[in-house]
N, C-alpha and C positions, 0 to 999 in steps of 0.2 A: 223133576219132570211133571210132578201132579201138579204144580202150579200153573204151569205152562200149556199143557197139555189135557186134551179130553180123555176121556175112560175108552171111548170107543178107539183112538187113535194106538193109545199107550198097548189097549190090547193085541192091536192089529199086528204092531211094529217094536220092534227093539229100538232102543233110543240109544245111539253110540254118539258120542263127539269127541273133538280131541284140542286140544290147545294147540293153536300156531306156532311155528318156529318163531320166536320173541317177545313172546304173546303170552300173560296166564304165569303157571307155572312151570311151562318149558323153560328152554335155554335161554338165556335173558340176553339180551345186546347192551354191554358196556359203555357211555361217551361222558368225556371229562367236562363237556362245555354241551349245557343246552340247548335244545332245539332253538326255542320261541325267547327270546330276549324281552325284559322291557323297557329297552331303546330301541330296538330293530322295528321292522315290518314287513309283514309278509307280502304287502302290496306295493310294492317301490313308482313311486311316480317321478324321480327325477333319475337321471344318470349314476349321481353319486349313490342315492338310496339301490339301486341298483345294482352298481359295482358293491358294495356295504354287504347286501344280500348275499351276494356269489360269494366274497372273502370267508363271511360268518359260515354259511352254508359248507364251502370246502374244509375249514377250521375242524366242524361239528364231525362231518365223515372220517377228515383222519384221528379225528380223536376218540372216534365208534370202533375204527378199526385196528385202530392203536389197543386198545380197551378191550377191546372182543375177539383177536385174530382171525381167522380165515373162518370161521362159521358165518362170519358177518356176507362173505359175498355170496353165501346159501340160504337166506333169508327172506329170498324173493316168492311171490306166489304160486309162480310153478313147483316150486321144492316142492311149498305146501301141497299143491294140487296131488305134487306122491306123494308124500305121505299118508293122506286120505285113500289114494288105492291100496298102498302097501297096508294100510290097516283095514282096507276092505278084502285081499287075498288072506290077511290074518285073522278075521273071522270067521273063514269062508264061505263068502256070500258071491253069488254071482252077478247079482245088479243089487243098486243100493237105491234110496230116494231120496233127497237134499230137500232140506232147509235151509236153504242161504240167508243168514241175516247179515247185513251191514258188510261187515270185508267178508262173510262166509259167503258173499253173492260173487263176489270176483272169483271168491276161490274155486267155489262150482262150476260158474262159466268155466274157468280153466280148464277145472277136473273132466268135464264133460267134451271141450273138444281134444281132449288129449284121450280120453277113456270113454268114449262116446258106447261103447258096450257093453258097460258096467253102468251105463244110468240108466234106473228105472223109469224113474221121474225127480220134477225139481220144481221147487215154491223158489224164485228167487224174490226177496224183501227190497232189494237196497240196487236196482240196476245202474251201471257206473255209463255215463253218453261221455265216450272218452274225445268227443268233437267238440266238447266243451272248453271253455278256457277254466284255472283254476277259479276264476272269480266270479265265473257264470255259475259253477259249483257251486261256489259257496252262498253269492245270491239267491237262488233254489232252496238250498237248504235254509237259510233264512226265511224266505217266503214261506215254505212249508210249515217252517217250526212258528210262524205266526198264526198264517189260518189254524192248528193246531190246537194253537193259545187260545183262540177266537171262538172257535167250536166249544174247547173245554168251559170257557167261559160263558157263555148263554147253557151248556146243558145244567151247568151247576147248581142254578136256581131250582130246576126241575126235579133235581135228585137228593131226597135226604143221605144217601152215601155219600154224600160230595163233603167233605171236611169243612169246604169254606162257604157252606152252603148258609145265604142269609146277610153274607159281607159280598163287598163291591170287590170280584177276582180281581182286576183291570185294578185297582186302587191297592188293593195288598200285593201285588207282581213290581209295580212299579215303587210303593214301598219299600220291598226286598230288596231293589236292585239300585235305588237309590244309597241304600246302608253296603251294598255287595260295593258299588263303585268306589264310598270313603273308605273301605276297608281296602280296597281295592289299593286306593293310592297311599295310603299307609301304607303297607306291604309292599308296595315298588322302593319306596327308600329302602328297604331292605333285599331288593332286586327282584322279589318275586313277590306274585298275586295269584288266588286261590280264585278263580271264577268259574262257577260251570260243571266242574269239575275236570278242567284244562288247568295246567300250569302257564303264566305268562310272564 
């Protein structure tokens, strides 16, 4: 938490969290076949890539749930949402205040119109526009993780804390991923590739 965290905050506040139902070192979800393939895609532009998608996709679930039994259809983020109360009645606190990062922002929204009583207050990080298509998503989040790139890159020169401070970032990034991509496709004859730190 001291990493994360100011003196003045840590003092204010206990710092509780808990790992998601499949998430961390809870209850883990079992599946014998892959999400992400590297023949598949997750963006199907023709019929057949399409129908491919939904087959792989159905394959993956009965093999989750084949693997997993019945915990698998309690895995959802409402569960999560109680069990964050049930651990907020288990401290006994009467309102809590959220830090949503990343999937901890769905689970707060959750938590929050379900237990609207018990929040104090809430920072959510990561807000999900479920009006979005999945590929508007992920567009977004590419653009983001660009300007990101962009920003780190011009501050770098600025700051002797910068590691790459003195070299061309933009020339070492694309270096990287130049060497990421041939490893990359190595590793596909072997069905899998290490990028990102996603499995594909």
């Amino acid at each position: 938490a001291g990493t994360f965290f100011s003196d003045t905050l840590r003092n204010r506040f206990d710092l509780v969290g808990l790992d998601p139902r499949a998430v961390g070192a809870s209850t883990q979800v079992h599946c014998a076949i892959p999400v992400v393939t590297a023949t598949g895609t997750l963006f199907p532009h023709t019929q057949a890539q399409f129908d491919e998608l939904r087959a792989h996709n159905r394959a993956v679930g009965e093999s989750c749930r084949s693997g997993t039994g019945a915990f698998l259809g309690h895995t959802d983020t409402v569960s999560v949402a109680r069990d964050n109360e049930a651990l907020r009645a288990a401290i006994g606190e009467d309102q809590i205040t959220w830090l949503g990062l990343s999937y901890g922002a769905q689970v707060e929204a959750n938590y929050a119109a379900m237990f609207g009583r018990h929040t104090r207050a809430m920072v959510i990080d990561a807000g999900i526009d479920h009006s979005q298509t999945e590929l508007q998503q992920v567009t977004d989040e590419m653009m983001a993780a660009e300007d990101s790139f962009n920003r780190f890159a011009a501050w770098c020169p600025t700051s002797a804390s910068c590691a790459l401070q003195g070299r061309d970032v933009a020339a070492e990034f694309d270096r990287l991923l130049l060497a990421a991509d041939r490893a990359c496709f190595v590793a596909k004859q072997a069905r899998a590739c290490v990028f990102a730190g996603s499995f594909f």
